[in-house]
N, CA, C and O atoms as CSV, one atom per row, in Angstrom:
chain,resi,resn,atom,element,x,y,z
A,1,UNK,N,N,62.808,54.291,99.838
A,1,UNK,CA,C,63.677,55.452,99.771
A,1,UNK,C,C,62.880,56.656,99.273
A,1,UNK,O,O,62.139,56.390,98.327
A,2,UNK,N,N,62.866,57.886,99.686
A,2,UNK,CA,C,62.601,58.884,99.386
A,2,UNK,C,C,62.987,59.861,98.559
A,2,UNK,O,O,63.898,60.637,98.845
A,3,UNK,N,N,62.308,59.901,97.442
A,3,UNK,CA,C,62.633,61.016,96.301
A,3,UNK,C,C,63.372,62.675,96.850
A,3,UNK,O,O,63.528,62.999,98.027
A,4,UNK,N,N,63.618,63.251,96.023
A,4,UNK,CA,C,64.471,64.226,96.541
A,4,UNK,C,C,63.237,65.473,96.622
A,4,UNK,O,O,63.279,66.376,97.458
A,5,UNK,N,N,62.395,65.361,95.821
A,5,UNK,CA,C,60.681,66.174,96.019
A,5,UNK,C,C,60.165,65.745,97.700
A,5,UNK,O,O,59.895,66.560,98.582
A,6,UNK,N,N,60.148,65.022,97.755
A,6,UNK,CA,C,59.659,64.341,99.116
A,6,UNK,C,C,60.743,64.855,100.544
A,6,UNK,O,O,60.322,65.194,101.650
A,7,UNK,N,N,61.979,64.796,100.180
A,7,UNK,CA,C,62.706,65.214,101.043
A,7,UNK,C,C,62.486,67.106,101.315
A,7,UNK,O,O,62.015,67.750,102.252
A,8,UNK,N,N,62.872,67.358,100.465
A,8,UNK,CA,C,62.491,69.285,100.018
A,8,UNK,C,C,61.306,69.421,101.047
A,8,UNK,O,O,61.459,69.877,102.180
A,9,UNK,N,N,60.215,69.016,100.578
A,9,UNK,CA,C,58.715,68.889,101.181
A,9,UNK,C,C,58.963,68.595,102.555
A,9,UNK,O,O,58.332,69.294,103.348
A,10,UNK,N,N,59.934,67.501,103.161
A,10,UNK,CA,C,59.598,67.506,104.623
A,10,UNK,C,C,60.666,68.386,105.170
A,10,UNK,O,O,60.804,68.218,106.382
A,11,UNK,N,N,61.418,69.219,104.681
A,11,UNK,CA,C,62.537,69.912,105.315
A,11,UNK,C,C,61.860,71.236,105.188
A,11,UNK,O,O,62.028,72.146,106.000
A,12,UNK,N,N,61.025,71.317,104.052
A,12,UNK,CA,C,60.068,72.561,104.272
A,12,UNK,C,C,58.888,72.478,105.383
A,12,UNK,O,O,58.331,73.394,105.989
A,13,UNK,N,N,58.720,71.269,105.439
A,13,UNK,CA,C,57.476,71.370,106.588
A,13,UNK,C,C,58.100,71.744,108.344
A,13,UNK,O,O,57.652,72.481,109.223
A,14,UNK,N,N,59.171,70.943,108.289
A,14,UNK,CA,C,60.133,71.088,109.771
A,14,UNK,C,C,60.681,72.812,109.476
A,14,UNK,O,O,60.619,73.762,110.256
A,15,UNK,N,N,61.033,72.781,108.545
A,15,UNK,CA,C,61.579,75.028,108.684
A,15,UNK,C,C,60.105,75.749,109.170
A,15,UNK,O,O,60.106,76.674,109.982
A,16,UNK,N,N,58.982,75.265,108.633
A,16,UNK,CA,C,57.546,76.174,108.985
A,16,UNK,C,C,57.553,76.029,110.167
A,16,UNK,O,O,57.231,77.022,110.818
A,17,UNK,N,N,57.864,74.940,110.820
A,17,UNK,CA,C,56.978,74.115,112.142
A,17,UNK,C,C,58.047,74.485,113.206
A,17,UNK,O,O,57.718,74.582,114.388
A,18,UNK,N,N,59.459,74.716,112.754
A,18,UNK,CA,C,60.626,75.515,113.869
A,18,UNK,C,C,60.125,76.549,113.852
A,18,UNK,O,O,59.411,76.762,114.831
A,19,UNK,N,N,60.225,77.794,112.700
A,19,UNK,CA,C,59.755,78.759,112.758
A,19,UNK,C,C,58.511,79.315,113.474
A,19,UNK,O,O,58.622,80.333,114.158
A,20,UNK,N,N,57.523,78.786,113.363
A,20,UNK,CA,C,55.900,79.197,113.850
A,20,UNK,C,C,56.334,78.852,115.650
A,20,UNK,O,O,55.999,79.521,116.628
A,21,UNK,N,N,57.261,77.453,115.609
A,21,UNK,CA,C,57.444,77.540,117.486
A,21,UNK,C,C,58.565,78.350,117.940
A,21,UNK,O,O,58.549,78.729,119.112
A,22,UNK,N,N,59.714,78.728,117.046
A,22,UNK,CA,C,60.792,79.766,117.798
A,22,UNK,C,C,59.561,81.229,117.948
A,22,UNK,O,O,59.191,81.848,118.946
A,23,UNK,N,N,59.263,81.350,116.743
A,23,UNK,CA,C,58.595,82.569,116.951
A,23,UNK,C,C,57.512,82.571,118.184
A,23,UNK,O,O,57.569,83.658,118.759
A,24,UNK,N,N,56.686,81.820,118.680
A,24,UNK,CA,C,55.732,81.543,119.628
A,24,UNK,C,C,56.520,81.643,121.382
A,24,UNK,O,O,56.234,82.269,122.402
A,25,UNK,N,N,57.464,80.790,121.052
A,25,UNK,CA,C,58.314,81.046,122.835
A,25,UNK,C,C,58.956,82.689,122.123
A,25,UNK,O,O,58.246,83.579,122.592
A,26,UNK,N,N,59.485,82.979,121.661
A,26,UNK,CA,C,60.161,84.303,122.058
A,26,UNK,C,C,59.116,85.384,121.787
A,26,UNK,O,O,59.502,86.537,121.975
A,27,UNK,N,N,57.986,85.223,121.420
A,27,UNK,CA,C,56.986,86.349,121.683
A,27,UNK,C,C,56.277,85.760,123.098
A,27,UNK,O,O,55.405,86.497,123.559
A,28,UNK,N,N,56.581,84.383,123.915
A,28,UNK,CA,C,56.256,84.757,124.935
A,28,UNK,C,C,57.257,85.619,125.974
A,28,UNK,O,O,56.853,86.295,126.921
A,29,UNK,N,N,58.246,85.491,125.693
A,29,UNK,CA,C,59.654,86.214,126.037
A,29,UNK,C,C,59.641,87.557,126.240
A,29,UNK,O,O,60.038,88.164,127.235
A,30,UNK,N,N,58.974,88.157,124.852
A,30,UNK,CA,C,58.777,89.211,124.639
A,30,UNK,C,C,57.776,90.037,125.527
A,30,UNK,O,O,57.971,91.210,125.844
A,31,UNK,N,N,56.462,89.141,125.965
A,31,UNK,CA,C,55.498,89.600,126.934
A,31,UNK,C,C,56.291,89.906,127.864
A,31,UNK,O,O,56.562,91.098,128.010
A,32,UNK,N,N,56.831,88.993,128.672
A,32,UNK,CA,C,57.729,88.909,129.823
A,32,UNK,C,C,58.572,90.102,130.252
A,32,UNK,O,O,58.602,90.729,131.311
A,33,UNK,N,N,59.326,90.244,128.982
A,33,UNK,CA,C,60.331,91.319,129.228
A,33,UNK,C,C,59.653,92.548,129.304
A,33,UNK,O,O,60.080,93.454,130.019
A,34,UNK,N,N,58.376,92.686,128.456
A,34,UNK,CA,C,57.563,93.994,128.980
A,34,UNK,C,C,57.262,94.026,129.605
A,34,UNK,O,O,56.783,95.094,129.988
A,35,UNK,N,N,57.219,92.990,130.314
A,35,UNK,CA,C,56.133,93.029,132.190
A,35,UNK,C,C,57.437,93.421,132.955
A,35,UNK,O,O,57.421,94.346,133.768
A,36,UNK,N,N,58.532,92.728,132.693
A,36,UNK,CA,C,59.396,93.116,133.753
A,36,UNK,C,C,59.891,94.388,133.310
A,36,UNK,O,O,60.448,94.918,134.271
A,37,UNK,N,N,59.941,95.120,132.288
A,37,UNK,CA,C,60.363,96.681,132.396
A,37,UNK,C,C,59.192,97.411,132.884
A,37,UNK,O,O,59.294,98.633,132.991
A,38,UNK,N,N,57.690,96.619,133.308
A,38,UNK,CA,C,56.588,97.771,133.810
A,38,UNK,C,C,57.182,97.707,134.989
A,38,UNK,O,O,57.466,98.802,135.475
A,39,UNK,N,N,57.479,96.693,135.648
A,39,UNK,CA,C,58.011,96.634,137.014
A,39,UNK,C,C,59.017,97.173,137.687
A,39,UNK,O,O,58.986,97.658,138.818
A,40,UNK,N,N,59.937,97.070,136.935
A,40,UNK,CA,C,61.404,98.146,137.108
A,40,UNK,C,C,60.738,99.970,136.919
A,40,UNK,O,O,61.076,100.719,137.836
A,41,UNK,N,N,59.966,100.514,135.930
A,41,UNK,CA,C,59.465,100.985,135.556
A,41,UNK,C,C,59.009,101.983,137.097
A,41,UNK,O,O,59.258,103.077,137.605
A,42,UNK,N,N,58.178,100.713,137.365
A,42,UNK,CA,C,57.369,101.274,138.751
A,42,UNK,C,C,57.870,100.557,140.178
A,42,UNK,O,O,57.201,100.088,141.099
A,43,UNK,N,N,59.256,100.656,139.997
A,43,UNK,CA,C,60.170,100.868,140.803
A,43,UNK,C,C,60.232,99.281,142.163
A,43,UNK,O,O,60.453,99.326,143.373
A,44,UNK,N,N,59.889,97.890,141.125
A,44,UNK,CA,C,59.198,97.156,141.452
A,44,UNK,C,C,60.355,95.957,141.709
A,44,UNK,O,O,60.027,94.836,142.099
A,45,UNK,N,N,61.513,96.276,141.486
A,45,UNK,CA,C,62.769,95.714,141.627
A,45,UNK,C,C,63.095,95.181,143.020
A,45,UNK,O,O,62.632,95.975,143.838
A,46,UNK,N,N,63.656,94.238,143.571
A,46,UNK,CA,C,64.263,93.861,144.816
A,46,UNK,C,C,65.000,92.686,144.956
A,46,UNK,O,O,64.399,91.692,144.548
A,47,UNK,N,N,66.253,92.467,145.462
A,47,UNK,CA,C,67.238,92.199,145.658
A,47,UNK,C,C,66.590,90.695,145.259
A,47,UNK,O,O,67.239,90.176,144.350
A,48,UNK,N,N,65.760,90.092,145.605
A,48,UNK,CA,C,64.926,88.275,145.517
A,48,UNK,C,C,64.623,88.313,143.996
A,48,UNK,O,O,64.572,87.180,143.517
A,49,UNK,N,N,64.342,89.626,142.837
A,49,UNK,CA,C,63.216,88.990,141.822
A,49,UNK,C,C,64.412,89.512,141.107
A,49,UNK,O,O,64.827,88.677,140.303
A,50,UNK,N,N,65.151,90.684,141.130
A,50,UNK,CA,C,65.988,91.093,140.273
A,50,UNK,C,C,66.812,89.749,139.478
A,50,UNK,O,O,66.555,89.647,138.279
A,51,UNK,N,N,67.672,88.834,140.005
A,51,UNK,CA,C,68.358,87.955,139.175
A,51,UNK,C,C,67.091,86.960,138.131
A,51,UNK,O,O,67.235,86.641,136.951
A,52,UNK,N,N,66.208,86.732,138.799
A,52,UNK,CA,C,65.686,86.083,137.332
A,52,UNK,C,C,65.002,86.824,136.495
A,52,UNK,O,O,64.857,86.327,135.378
A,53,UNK,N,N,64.463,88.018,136.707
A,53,UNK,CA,C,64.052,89.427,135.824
A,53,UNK,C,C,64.954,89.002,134.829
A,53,UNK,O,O,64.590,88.488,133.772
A,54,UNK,N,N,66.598,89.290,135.277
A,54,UNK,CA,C,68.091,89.495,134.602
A,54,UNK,C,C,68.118,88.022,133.797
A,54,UNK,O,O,68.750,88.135,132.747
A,55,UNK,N,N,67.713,86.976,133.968
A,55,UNK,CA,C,67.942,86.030,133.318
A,55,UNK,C,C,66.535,85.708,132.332
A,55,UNK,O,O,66.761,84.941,131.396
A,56,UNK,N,N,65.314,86.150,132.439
A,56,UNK,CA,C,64.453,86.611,131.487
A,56,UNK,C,C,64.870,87.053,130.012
A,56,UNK,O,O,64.795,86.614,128.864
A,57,UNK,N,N,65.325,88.109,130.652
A,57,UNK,CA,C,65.814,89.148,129.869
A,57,UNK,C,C,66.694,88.622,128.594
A,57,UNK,O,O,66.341,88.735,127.420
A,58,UNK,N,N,68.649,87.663,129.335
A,58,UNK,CA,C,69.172,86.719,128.981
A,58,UNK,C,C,68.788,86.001,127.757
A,58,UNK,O,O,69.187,85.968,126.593
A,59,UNK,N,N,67.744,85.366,128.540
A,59,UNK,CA,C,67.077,84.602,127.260
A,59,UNK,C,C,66.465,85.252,126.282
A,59,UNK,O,O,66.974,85.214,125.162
A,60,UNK,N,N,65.481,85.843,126.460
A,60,UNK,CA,C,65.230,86.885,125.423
A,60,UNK,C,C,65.668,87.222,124.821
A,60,UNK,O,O,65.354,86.819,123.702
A,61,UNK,N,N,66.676,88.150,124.879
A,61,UNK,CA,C,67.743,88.523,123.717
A,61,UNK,C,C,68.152,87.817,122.661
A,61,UNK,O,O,68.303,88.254,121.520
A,62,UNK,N,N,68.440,86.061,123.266
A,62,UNK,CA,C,69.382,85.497,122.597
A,62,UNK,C,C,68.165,84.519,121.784
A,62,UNK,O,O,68.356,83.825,120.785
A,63,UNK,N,N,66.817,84.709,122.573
A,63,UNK,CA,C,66.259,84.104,121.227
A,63,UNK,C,C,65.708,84.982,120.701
A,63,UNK,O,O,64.660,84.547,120.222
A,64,UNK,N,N,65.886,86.446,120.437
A,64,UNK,CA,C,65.275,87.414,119.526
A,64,UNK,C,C,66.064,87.301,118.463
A,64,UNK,O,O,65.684,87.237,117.294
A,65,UNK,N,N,67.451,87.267,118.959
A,65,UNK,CA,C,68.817,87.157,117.790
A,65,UNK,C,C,68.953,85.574,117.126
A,65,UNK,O,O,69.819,85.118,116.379
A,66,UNK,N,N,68.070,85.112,117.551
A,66,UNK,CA,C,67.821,83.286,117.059
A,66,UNK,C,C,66.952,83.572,115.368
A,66,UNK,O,O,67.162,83.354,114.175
A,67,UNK,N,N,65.726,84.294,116.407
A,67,UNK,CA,C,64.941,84.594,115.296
A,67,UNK,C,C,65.045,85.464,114.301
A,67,UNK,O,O,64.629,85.176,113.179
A,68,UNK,N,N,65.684,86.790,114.615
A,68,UNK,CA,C,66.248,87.200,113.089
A,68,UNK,C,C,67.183,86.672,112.188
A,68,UNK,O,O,67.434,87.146,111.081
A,69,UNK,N,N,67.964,85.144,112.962
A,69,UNK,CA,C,68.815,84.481,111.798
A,69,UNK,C,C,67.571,83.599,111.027
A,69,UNK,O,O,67.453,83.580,109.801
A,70,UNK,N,N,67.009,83.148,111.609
A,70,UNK,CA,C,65.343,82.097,111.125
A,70,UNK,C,C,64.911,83.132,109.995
A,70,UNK,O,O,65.007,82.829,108.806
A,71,UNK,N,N,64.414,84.409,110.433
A,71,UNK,CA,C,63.838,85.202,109.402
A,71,UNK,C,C,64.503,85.502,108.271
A,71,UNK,O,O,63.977,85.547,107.159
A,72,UNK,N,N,65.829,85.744,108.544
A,72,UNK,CA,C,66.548,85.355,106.903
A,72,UNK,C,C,66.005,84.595,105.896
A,72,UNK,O,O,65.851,85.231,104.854
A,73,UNK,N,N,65.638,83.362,105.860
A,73,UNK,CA,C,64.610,82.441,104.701
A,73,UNK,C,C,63.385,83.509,104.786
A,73,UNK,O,O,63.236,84.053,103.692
A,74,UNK,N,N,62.787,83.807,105.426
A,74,UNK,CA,C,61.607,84.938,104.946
A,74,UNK,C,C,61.305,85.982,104.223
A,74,UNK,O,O,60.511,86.496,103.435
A,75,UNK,N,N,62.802,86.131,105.152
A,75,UNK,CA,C,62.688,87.819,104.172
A,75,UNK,C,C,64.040,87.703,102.798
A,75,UNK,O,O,64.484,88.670,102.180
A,76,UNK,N,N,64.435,86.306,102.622
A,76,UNK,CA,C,65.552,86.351,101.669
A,76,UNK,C,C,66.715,87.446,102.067
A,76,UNK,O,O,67.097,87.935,101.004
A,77,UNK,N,N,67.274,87.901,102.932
A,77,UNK,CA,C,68.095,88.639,103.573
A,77,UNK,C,C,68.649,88.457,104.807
A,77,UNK,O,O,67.915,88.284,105.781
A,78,UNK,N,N,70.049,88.474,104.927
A,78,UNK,CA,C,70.364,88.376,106.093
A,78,UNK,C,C,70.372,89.317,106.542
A,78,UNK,O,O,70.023,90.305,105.896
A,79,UNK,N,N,71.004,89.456,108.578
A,79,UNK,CA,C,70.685,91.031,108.677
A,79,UNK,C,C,72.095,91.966,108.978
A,79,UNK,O,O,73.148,91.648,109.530
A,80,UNK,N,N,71.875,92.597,108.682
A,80,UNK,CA,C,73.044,94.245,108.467
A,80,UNK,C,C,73.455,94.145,110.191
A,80,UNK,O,O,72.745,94.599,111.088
A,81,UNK,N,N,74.871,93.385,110.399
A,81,UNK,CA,C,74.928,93.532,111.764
A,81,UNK,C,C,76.363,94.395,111.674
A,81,UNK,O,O,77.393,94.268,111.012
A,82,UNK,N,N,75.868,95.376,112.728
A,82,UNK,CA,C,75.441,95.051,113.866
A,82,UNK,C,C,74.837,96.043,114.226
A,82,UNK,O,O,74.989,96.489,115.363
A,83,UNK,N,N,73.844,96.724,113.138
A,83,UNK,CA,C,72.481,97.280,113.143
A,83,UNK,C,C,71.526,96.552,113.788
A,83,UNK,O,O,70.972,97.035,114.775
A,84,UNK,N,N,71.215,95.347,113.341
A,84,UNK,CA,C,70.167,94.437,113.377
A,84,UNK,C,C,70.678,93.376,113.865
A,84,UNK,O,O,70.867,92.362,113.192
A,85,UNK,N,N,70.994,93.499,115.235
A,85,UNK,CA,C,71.384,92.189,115.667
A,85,UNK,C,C,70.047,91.662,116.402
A,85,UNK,O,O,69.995,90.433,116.443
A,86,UNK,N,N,69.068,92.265,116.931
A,86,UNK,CA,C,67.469,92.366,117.148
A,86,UNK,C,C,66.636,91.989,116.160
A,86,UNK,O,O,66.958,92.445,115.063
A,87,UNK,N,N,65.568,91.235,116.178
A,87,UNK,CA,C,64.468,91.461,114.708
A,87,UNK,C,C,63.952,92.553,115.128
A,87,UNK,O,O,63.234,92.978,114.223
A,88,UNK,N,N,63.922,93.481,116.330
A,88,UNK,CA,C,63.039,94.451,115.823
A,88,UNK,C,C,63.652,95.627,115.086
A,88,UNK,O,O,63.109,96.270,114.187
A,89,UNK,N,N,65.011,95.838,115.658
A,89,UNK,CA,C,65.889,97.119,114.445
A,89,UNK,C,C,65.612,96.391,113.206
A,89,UNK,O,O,65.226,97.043,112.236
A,90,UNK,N,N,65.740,95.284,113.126
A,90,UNK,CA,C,65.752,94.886,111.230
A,90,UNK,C,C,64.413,95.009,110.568
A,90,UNK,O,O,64.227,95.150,109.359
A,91,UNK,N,N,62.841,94.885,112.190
A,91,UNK,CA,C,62.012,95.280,110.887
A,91,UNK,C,C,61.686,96.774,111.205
A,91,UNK,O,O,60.726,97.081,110.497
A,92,UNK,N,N,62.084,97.839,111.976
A,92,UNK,CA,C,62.080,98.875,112.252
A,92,UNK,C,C,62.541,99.373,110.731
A,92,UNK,O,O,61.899,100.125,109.997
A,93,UNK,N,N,63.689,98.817,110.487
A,93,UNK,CA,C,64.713,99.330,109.299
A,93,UNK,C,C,63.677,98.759,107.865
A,93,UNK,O,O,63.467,99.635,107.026
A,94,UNK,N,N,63.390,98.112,107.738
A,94,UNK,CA,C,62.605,97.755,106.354
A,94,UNK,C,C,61.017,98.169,106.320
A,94,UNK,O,O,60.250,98.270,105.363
A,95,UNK,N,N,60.765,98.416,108.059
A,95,UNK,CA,C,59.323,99.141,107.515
A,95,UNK,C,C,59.907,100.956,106.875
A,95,UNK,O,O,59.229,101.618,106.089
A,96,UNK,N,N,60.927,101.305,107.313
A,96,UNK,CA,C,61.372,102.720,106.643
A,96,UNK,C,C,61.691,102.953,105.283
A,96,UNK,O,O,61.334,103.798,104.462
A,97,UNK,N,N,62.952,101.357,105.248
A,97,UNK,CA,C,63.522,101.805,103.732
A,97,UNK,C,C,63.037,100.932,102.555
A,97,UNK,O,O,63.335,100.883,101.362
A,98,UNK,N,N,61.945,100.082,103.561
A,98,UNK,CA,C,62.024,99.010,101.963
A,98,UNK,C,C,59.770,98.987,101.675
A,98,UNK,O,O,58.861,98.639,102.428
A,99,UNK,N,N,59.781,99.418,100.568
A,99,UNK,CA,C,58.311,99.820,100.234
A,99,UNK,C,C,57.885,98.079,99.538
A,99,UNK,O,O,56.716,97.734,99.713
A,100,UNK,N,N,58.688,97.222,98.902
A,100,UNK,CA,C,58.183,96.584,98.504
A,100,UNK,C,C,57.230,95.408,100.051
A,100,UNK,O,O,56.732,95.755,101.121
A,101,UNK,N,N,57.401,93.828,99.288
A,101,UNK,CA,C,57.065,93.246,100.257
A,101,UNK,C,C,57.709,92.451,101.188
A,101,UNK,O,O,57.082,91.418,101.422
A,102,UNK,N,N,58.966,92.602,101.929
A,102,UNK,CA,C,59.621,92.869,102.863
A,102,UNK,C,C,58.965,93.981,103.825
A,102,UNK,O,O,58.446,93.720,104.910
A,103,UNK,N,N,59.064,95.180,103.292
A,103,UNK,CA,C,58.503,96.173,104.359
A,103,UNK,C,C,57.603,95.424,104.781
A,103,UNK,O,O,57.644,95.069,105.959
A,104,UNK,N,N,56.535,94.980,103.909
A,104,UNK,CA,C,54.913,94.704,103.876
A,104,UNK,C,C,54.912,93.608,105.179
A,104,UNK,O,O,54.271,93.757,106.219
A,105,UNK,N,N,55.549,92.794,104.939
A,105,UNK,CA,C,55.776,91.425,106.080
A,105,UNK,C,C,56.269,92.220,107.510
A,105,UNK,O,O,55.721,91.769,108.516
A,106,UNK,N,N,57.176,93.283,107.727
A,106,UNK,CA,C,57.787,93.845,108.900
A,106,UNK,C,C,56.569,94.532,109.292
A,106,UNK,O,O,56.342,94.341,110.486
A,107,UNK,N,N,55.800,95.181,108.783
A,107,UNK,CA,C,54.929,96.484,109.445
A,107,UNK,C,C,53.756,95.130,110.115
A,107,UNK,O,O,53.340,95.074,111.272
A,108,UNK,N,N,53.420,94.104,108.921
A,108,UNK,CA,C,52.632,93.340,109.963
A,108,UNK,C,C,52.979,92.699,111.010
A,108,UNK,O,O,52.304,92.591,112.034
A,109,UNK,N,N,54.177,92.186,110.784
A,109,UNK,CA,C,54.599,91.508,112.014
A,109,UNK,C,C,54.701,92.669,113.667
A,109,UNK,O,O,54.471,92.566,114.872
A,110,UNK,N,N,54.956,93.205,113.157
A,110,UNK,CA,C,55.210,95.149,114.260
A,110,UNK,C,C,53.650,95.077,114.487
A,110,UNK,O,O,53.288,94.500,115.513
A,111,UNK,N,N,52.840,95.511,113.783
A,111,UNK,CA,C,51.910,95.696,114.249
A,111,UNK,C,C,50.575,94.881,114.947
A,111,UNK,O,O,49.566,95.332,115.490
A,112,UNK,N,N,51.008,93.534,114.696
A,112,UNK,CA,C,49.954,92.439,115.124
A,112,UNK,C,C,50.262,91.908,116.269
A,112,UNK,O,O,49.459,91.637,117.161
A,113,UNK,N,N,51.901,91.672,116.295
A,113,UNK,CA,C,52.607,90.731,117.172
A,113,UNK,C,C,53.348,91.943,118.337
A,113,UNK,O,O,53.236,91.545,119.497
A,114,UNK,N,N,53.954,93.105,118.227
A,114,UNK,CA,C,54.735,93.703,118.755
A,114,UNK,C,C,54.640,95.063,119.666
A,114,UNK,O,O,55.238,95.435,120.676
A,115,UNK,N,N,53.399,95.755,118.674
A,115,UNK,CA,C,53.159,96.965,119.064
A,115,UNK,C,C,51.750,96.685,119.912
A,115,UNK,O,O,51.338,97.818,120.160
A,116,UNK,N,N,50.855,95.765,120.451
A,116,UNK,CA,C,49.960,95.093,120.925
A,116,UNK,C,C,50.213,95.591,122.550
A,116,UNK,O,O,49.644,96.378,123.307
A,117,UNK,N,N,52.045,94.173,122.695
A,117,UNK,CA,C,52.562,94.627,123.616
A,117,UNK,C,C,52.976,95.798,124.308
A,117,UNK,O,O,52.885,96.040,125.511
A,118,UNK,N,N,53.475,96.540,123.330
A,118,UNK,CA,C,54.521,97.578,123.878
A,118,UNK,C,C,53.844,98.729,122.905
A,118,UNK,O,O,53.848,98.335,121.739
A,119,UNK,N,N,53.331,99.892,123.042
A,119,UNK,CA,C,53.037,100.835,121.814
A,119,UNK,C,C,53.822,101.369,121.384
A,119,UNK,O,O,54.346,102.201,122.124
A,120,UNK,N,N,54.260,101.259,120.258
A,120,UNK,CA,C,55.114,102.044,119.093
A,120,UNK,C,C,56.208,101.492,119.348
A,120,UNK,O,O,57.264,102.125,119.345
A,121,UNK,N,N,56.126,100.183,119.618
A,121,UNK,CA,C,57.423,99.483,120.027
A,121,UNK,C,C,58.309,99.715,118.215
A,121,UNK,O,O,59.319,100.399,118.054
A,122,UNK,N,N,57.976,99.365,117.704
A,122,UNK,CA,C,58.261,99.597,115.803
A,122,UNK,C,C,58.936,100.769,115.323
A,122,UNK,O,O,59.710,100.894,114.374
A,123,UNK,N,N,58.491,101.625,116.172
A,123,UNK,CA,C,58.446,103.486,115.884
A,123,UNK,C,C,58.186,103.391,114.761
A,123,UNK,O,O,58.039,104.401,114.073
């Protein structure tokens, strides 16, 4: 039987190990959806690619809004909805109002993971 230290420890190892893979598919999501707004963009749309563009997209959303409930344990905060029903309004919003280290975690995540893709995706 397993001590209650031992349990903690593997429920912390499975929260890292969801986290590091939700975050990994929806920043591939995230590529995606920027490729398909270069395409719409440059007028790249047609009646065959449009519905799974639209279901890209779908998904995306709903695991962006996956991951700002996940980031709650991170940032000890849930998020101000329905401001932040996105992680990126929520870290848009704490790289502005919050100086401690919350901001500190949003501006890196914006700037390593986000703004790469998209420039000034963060503003």
């Amino acid at each position: 039987m397993k001590t209650i230290a031992e349990l903690i420890s593997q429920l912390s190892l499975d929260y890292v190990f969801l986290t590091v893979k939700w975050m990994f598919i929806t920043l591939v999501y995230f590529l995606a959806i920027m490729k398909v707004r270069e395409i719409r963009d440059a007028g790249g749309f047609t009646w065959a690619n449009k519905p799974f563009f639209y279901v890209i997209l779908f998904i995306g959303l709903i695991r962006d809004a996956g991951l700002n409930i996940i980031m709650s344990v991170i940032f000890l905060q849930v998020p101000r909805y329905p401001d932040e029903y996105l992680l990126t309004a929520r870290l848009k919003n704490l790289i502005r109002n919050d100086t401690g280290w919350r901001g500190d975690i949003a501006y890196f995540l914006c700037n390593h993971f986000l703004n790469p893709a998209d420039k000034n995706h963060c503003g």
